[in-house]
N, C-alpha and C positions, 0 to 999 in steps of 0.2 A: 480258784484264782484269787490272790488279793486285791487289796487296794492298792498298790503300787505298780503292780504287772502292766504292759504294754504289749502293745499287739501292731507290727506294721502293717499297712494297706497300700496297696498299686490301686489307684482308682484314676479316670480318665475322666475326665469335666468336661463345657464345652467352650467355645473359646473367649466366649462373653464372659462366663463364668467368671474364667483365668484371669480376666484384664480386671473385671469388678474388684476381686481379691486383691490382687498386686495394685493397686488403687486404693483401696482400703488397707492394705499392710502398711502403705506409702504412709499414710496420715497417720498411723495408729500404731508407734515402734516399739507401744509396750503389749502388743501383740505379734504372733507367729503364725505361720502356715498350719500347725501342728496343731494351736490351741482353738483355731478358728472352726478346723474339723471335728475339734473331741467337744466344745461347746452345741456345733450344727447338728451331731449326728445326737449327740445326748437330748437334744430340745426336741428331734425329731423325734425320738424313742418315749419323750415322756409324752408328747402329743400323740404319739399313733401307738402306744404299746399297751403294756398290762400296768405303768405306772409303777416301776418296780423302784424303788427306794433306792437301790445302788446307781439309776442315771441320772437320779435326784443330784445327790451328792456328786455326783463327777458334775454336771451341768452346773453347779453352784460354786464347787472347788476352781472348775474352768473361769466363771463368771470373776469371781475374786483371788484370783491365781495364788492358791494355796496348793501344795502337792500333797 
């Protein structure tokens, strides 16, 4: 898979979650629904995973939105 390729997700949150986000999108328009997930789930992967170099770069491309 490259660096460009994407991958959609059905994921179900809970409703605290939802209102925190849409609260946070509110104030922050140079951010999306979309970037906020590939930045959380990438942070989580370098924190709990094998450290692998590819979440690195997506976690930092998200962080300074560079595609």
């Amino acid at each position: 898979m490259n660096a460009q390729a994407t991958v959609s997700i059905l994921a179900e949150i809970p409703e605290e979650l939802h209102e925190t986000l849409k609260s946070y999108l509110e104030h922050h328009p140079d951010w999306d629904q979309d970037r906020v997930f590939v930045a959380a789930l990438s942070l989580f992967l370098l924190q709990n995973g094998n450290c692998d170099r590819r979440a690195a770069r997506v976690y930092l491309d998200t962080l300074f939105k560079r595609s």
